[in-house]
N, CA and C of each residue as an Amber inpcrd file, in Angstrom:
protein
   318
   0.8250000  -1.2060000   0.0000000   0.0000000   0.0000000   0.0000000
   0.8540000   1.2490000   0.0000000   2.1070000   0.8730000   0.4960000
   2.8670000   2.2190000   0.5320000   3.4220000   3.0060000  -0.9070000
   3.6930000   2.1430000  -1.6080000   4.1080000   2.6740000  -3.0020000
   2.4470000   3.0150000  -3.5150000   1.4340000   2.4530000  -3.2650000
   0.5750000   3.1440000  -4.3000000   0.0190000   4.4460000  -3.5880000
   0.6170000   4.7770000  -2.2940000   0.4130000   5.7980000  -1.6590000
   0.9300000   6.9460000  -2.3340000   2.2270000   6.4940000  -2.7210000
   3.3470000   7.5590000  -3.2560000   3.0300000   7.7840000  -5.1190000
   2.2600000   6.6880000  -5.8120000   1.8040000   6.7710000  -7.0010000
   0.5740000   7.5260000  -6.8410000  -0.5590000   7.9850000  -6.7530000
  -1.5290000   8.1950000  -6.2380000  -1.6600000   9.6580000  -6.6500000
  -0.7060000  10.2220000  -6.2940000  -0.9490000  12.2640000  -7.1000000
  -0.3190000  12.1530000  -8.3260000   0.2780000  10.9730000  -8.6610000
   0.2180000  11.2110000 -10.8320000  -0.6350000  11.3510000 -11.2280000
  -2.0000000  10.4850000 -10.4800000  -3.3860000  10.2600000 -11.5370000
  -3.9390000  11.6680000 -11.7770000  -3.6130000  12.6060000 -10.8970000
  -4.2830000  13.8830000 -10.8580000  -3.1090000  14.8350000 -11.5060000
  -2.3150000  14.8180000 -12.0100000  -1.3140000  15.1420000 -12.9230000
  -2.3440000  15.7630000 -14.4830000  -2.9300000  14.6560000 -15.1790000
  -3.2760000  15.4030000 -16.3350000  -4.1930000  16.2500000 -15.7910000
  -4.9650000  16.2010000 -15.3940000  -6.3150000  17.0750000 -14.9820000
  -5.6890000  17.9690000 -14.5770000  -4.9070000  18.2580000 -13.5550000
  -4.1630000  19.8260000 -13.3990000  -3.7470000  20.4650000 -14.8520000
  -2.8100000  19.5970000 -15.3110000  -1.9420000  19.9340000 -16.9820000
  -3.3490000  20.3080000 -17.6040000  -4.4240000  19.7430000 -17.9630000
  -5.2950000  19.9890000 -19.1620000  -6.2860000  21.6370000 -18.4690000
  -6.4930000  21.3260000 -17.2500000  -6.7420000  23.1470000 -16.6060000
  -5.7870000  23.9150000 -16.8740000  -4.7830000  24.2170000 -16.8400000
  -3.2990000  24.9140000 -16.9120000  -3.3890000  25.1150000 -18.6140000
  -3.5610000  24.4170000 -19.4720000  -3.4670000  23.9910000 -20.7020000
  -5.1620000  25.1390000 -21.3500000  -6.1900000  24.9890000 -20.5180000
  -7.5810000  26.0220000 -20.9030000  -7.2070000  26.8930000 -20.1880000
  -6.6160000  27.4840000 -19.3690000  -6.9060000  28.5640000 -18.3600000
  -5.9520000  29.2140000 -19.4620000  -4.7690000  28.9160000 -20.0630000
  -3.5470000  29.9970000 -20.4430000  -4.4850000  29.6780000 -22.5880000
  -5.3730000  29.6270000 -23.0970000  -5.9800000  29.4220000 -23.9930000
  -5.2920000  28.1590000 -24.9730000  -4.7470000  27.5120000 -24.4770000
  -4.1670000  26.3510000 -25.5850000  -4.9510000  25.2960000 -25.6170000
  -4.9490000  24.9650000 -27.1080000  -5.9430000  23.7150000 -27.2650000
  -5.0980000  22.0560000 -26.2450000  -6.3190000  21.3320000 -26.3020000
  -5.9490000  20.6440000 -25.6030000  -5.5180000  19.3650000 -26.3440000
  -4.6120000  18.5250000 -26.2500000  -4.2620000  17.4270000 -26.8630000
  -4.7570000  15.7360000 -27.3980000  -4.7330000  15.8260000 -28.3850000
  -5.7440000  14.8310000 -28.6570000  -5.3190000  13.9470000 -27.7320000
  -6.4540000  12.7490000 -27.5890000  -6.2490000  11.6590000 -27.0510000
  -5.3340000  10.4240000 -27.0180000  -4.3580000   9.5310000 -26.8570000
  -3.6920000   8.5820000 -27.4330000  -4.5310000   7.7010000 -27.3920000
  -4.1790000   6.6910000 -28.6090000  -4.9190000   5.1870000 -28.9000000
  -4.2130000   4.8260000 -27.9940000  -5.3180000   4.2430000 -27.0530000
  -4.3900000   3.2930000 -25.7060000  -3.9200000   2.1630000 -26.7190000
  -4.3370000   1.7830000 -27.4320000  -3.7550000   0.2620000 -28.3280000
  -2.2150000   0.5830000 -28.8300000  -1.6270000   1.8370000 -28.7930000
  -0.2910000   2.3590000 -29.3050000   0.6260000   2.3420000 -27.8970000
  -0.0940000   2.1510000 -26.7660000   0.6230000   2.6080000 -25.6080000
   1.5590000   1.5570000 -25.1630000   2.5420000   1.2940000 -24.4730000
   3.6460000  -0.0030000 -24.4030000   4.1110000   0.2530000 -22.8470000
   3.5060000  -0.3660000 -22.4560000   3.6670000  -0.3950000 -20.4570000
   5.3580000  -1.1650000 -20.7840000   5.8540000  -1.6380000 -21.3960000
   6.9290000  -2.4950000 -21.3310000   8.3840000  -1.5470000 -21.0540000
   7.7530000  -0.4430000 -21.4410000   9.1610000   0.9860000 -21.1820000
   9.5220000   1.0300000 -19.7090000   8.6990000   0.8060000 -18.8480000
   9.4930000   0.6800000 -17.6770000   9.2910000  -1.1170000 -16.9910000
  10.5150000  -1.1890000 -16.0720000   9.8250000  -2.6420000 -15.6160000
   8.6590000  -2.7620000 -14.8760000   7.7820000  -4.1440000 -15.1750000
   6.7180000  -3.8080000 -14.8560000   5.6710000  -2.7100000 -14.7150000
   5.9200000  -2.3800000 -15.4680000   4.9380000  -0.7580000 -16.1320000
   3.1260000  -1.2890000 -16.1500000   2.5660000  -0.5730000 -16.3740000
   0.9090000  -1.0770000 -16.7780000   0.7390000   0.3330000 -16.8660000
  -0.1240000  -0.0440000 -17.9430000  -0.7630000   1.3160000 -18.6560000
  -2.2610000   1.0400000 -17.9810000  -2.6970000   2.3480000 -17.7960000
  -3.9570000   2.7180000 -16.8150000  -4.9290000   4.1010000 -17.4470000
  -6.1530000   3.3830000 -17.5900000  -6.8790000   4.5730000 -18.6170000
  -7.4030000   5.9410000 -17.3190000  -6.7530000   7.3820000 -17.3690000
  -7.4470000   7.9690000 -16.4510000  -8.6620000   8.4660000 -17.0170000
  -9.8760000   8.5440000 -16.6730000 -10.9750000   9.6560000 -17.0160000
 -11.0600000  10.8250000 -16.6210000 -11.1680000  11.3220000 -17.5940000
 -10.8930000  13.3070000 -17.3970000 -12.0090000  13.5120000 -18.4860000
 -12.7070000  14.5620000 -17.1850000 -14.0540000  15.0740000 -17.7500000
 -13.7810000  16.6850000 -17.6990000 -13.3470000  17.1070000 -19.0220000
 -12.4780000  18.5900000 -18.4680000 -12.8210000  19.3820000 -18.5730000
 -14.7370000  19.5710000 -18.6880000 -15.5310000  20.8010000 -18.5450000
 -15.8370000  20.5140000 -17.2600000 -16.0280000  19.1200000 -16.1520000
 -16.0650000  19.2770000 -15.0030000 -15.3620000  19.6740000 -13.9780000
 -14.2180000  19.1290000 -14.7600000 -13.2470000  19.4200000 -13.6290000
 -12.7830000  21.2680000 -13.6220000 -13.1040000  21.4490000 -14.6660000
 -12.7560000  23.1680000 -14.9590000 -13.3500000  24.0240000 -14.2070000
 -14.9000000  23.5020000 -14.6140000 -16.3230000  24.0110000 -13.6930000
 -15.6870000  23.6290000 -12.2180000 -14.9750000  22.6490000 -11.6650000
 -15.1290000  22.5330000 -10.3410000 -13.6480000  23.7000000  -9.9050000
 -12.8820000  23.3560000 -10.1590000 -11.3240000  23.5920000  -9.7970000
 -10.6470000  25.0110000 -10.8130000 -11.5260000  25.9200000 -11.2530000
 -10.7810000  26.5910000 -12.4710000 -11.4410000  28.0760000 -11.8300000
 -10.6560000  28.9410000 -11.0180000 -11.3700000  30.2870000 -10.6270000
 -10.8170000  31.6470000 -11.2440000 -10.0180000  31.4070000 -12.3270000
  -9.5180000  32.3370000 -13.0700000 -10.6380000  33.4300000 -14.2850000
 -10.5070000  34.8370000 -13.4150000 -11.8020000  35.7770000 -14.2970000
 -10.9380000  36.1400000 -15.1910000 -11.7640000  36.2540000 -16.4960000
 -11.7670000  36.6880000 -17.8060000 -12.4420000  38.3930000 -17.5960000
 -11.9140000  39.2760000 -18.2800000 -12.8550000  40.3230000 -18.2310000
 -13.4170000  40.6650000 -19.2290000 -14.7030000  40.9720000 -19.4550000
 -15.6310000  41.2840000 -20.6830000 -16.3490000  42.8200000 -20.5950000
 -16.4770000  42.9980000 -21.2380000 -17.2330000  44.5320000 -22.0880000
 -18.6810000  44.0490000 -22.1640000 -19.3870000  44.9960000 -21.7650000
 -21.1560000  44.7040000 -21.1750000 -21.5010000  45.8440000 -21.4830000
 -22.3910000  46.0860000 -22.6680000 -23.0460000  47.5340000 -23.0080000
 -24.5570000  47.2000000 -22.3580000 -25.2050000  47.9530000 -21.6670000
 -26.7610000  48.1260000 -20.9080000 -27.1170000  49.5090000 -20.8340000
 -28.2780000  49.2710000 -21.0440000 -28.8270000  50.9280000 -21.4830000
 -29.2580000  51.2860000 -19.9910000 -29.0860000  52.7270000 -20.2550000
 -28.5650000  54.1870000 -19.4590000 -29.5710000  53.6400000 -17.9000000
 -30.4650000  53.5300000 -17.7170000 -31.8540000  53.3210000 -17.0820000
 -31.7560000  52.0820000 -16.4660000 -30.8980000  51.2150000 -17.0730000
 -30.6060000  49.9370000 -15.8010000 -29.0160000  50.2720000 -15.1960000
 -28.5080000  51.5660000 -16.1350000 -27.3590000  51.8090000 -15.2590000
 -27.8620000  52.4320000 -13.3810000 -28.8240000  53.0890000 -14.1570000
 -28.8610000  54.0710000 -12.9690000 -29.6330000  53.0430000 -12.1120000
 -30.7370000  51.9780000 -12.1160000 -30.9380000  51.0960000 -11.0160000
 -29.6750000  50.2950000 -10.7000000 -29.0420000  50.2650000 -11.3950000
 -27.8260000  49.0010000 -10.9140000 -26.7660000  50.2960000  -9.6490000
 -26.9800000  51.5080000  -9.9750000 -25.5610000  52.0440000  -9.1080000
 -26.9370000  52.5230000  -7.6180000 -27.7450000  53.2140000  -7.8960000
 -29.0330000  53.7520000  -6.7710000 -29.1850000  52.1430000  -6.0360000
 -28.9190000  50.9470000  -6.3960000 -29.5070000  49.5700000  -5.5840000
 -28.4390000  49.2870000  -5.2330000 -26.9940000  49.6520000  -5.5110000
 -25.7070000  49.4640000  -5.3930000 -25.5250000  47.6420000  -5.6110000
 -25.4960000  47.4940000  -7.0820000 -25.9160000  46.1260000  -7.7490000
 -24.1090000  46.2100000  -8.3170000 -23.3970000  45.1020000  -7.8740000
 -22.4870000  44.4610000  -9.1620000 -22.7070000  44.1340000 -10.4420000
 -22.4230000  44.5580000 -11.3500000 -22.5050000  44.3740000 -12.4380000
 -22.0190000  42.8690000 -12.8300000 -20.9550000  42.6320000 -12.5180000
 -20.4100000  41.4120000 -12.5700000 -20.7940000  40.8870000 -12.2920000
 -21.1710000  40.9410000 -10.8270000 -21.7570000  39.6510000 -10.0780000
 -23.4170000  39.7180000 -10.1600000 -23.8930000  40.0110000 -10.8900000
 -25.2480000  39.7890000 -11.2880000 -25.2170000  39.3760000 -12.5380000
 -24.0420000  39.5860000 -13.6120000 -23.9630000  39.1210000 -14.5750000
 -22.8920000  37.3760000 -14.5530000 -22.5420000  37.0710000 -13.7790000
 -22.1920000  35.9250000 -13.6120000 -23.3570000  34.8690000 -12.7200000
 -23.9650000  35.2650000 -11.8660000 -24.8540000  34.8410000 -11.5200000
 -26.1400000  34.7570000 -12.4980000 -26.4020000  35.3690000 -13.3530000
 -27.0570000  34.9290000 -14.5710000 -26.6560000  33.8800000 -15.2440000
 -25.0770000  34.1140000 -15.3160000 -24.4700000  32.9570000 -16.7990000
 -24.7300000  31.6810000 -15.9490000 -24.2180000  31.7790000 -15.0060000
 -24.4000000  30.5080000 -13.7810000 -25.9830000  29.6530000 -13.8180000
 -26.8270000  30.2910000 -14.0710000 -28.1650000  30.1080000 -13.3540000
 -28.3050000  29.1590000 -15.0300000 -28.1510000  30.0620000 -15.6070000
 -28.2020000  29.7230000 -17.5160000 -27.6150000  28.4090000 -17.4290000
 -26.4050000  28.0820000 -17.4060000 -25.2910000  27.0810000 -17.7080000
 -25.9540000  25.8210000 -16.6860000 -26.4300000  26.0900000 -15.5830000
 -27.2260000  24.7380000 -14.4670000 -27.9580000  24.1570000 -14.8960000
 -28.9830000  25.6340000 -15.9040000 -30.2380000  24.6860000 -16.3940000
 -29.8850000  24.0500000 -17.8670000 -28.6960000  24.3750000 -18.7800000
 -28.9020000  23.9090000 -19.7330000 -27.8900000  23.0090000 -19.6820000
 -27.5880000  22.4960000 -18.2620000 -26.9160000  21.6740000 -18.3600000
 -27.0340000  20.0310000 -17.4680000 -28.7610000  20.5630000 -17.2110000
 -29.4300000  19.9440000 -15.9760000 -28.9390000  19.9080000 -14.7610000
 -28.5720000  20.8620000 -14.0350000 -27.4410000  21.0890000 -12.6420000
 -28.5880000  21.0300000 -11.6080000 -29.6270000  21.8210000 -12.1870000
 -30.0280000  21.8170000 -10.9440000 -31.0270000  20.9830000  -9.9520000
């Protein structure tokens, strides 16, 4: 048990790399044919399929803001500053609410 103690934070290796890999805008790398893969490169090697779901894991583990340009007419400016409303954060809490349901979250 002790060595697979010490193996154990590789598996979480790509999933960091493929966040690191969307957060800085680079596409992400195709997949390998596990049938090309050769565990025989190290002794006793075994090749091991990880699953990486990397809009979940992004959605879970990825808190890096983007900033965007938001034109709204004059009249919801002035309720948004008189209610002392975030702009942002009423506009992310929208995209949020959007993205749950069309993604069955909630």
């Amino acid at each position: 048990m002790k060595g697979l103690e010490r193996e154990l934070p590789t598996i979480y290796a790509p999933k960091r790399y493929t966040k690191r890999l969307q957060e800085d805008g680079n596409p992400l790398p195709e997949p390998s044919d596990y049938k090309s893969i050769e565990a025989d490169e190290y002794d006793n090697g075994v090749v091991t399929l990880v699953p990486l779901d990397v809009g979940a894991y992004a959605e879970k583990y990825s808190q890096k803001a983007v900033r965007k340009n938001c034109t709204i007419p004059s009249w919801l400016d002035t309720f948004a500053s008189k209610n002392q409303l975030s702009l942002s954060e009423v506009l992310q809490n929208a995209l949020i609410g959007i993205y749950k349901q069309k993604n069955h979250l909630d």
